[in-house]
N, C-alpha and C positions, 0 to 999 in steps of 0.2 A: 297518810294514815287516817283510818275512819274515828270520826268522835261523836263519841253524845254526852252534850255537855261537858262537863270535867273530866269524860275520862276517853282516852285513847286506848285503842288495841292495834295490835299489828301482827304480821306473820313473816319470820326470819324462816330462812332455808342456807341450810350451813352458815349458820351464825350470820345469816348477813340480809338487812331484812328488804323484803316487797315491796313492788309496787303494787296499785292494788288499782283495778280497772271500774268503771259502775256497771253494776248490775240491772241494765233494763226490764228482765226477764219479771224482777223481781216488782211487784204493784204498791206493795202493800209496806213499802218503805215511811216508816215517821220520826219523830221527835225519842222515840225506844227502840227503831230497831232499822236495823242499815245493813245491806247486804252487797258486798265487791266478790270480782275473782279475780284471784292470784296465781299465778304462775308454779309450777312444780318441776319436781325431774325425781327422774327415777334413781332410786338410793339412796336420796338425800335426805338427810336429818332436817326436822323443822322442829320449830318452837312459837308460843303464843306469849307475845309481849304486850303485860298491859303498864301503860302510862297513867298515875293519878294525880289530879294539879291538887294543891297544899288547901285550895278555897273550896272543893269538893265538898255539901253538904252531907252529913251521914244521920240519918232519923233516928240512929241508934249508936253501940259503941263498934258496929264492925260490919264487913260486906262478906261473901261469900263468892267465888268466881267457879262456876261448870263448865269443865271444857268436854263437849261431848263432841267426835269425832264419826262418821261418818253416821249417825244417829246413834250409837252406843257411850254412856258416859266413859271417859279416859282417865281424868283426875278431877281433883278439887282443892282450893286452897281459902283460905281465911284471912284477911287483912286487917287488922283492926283501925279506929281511928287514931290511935296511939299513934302508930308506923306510919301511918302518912302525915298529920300534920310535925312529926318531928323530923322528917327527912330533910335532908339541906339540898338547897337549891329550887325549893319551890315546887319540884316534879317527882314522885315518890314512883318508884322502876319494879313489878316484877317478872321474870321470865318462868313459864311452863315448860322444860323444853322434852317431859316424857310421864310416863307413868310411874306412882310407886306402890306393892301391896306386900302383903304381909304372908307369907310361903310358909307354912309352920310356925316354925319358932323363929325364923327369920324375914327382914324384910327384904327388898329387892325391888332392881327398880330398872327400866329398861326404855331408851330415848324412841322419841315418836321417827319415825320414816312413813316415804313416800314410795310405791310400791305400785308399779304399771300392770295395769290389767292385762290379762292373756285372757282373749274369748273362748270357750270353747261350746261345745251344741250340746253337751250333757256332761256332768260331772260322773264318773265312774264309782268314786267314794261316798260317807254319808258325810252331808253338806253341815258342817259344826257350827258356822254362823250365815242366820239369813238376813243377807242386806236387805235395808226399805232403798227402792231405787228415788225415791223421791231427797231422800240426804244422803245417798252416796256418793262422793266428791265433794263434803261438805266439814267446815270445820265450824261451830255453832260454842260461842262465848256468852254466856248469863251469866247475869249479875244482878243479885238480890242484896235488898238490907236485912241483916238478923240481928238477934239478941242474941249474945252466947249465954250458954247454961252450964251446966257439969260436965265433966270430963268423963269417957265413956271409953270402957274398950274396947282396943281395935279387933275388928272382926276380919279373920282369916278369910283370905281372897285366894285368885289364881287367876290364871291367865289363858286367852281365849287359847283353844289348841289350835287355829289354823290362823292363829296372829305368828306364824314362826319369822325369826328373821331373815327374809327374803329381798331379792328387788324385783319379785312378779308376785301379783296374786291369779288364781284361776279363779274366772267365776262363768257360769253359764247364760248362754242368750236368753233364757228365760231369768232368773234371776236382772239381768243386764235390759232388759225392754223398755223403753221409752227412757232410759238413762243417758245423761251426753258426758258422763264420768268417762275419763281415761285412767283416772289412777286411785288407788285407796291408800290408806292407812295402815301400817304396821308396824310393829315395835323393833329394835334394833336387840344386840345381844345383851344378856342379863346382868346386872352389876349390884353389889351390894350397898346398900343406904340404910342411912341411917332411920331407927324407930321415927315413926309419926305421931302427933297428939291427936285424938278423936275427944269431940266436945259436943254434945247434944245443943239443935238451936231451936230458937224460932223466927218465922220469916213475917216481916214487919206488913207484907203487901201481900204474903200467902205463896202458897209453892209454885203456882203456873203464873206470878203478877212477878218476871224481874222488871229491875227499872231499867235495864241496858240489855240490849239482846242487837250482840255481832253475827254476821254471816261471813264466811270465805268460802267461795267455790276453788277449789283447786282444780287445775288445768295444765293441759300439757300448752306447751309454746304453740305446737300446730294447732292445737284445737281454737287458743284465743286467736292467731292471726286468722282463722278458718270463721269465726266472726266478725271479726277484724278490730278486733280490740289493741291490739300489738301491730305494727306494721311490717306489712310481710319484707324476709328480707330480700334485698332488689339482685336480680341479676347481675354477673361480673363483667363489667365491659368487654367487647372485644380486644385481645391484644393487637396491639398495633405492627401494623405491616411494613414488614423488614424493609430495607431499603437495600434495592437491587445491588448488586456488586459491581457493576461498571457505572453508577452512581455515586460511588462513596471514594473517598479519597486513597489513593493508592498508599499511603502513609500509613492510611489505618487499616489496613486490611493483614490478616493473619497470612502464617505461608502457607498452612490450608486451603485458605480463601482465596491467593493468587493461584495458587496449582487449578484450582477449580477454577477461577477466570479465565487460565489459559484453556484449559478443556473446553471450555464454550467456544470460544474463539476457534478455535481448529478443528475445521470441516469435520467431521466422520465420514467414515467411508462407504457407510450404508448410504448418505447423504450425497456422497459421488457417484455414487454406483445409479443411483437411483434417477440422477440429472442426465446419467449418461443413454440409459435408458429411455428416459425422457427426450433427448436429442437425437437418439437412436429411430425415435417413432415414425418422426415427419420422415425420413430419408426410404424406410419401408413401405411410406404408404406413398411417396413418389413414385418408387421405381413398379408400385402394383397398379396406378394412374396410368403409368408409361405402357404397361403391357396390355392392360386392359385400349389404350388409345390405339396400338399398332395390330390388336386382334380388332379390333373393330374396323382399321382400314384395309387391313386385307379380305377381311369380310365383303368390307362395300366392291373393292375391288371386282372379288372373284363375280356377286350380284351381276354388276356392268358388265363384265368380260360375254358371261353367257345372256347378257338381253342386246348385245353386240354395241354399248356403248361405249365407248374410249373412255377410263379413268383422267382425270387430272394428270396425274402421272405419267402415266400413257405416254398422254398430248405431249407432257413437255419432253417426255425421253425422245419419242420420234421426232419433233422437230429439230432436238439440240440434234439428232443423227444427221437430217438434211443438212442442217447449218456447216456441219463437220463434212457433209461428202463435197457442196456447196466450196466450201474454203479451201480442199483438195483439188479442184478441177480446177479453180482459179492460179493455183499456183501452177498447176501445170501448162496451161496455158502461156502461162506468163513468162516459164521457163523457156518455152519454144516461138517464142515469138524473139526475132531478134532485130535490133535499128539499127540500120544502114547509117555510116556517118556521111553530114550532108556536102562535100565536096569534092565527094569521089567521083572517077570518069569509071568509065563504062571501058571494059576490055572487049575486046570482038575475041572471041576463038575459032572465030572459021580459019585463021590463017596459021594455027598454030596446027 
């Protein structure tokens, strides 16, 4: 929470309040005026929480707080030194968390919201409020020391017409130029509150001299990580890789899961078909080896026959024929030869 001196300011979003980031952009940072950005979201209710310590010097009997919202005043309120140095606990607490104005004869009073810009390249209607791009996305807290004086009264007010309670505002790229706003300001739905006191002051340091002057840039979360104010958020790790099913314990496996192990296990028939095919190949391109081998030797053949040279084949058919006429003659031969046994006498037949 930013401080100057004894006092703190803060800024809740749905009752719950910010962190608040440092503004680099910002130069001209001192001892009066300090400038952070804060995180928003669209439709969200926020509120301006100022913190006062009990030792806080006041120049006079009371302070005055201006909360002007994206450079247009929103409200105002009056503390005196009464309420803080009697507050218990040393820290004296107040919350802003909308506007109140006086509607006729009644007041009304209607809570601050955050409101996402929609771009558009020309407004079609007449533009009711012209934002300064220089504080739009800006929530700006002053605080002066006054005098109070007389009680004054309250002067009939109203309210912006194109403050409706929405969670988009339109504004045009012109209006929008050199702006790094994502979101504006706008009131939520109307509620009845109670009368206000109005009291003429005077300011101890003069209208343009507070003594404290707060800055909040309000931002969307992408736009602060987009400076890197917030730390973007990280990637999800990859989820972890299942463990194969014939890895994991037969125990633990569902009957889905074994039906599915058994399907894996058991060939398909595309997968047979496909092997047999495969084993089909070499036996086709054998028997096309084998023809092409036996066209090419009757080829050479026929060549020899008409250049009158004997084949290989030939040679061996006609010799195995001799061998074969060769082994015939022998036997006959052999049959007609016959051996006289060696101690035969010799017959005469002249006398027969």
């Amino acid at each position: 929470m930013p401080a100057l001196g004894d006092l703190r300011v803060a800024i809740s979003v749905d009752k719950q309040q910010r962190s608040d980031y440092h503004d680099e952009d910002t130069t001209d940072q001192n001892a009066k005026f300090i400038s952070r950005y804060v995180e928003c979201k669209s439709g969200a209710s926020f509120s301006v929480e100022i913190l006062i310590q009990k030792t806080m010097k006041f120049k006079s009997d009371a302070i005055i707080v201006y909360v002007d919202i994206d450079g247009r005043k929103a409200d105002s309120i009056i503390i005196s030194q009464l309420e803080v140095s009697s507050t218990g606990g040393g820290v004296y607490f107040k919350r802003i968390s909308g506007a109140t104005r006086k509607i006729a004869n009644h007041w009304e009073f209607r809570p601050f919201m955050f409101g996402e810009i929609k771009h558009v390249e020309q407004l079609s209607g007449p533009v009711a409020i012209q934002h300064d791009r220089k504080t739009l996305g800006s929530i700006a807290v002053k605080v002066h020391q006054i005098t109070r004086k007389d009680a004054v009264p309250a002067k009939e007010s109203s309210w912006d017409e194109a403050k409706n309670p929405s969670h988009a505002i339109t504004l045009s790229e012109h209006q929008l130029k050199g702006s790094s706003a994502t979101h504006a300001a706008n009131y939520g739905m109307k509620q009845h509150a109670a009368a206000c006191e109005y009291v003429d002051v005077d300011f101890v340091d003069g209208r343009d001299s507070p003594f404290a002057h707060f800055q909040f840039k309000y931002r969307s979360k992408k736009a602060l990580q987009s400076i890197l104010l917030i730390p973007r958020t990280p990637s999800p790790p990859p989820p972890p890789r299942p463990i194969p099913l014939e890895e994991r314990p037969v125990e633990s496996l569902s009957v889905e899961e074994l039906q599915q192990l058994v399907r894996r296990q058991r060939p398909s028939t595309s997968l047979t078909q496909r092997k047999e095919s495969q084993t089909a190949k070499p036996n086709a391109k054998s028997k096309l080896e084998s023809t092409l081998a036996e066209q090419h030797i009757k080829r050479e053949g026929e060549i020899k026959r008409q250049s009158g040279i004997k084949s290989e084949q030939e040679v061996k058919s006609e010799t195995g024929v001799k061998r074969e006429r060769d082994k015939e003659m022998e036997e006959i031969l052999a049959s007609a030869y016959v051996k006289r046994p060696k101690n035969t006498v010799p017959v005469d037949l002249t006398d027969v």
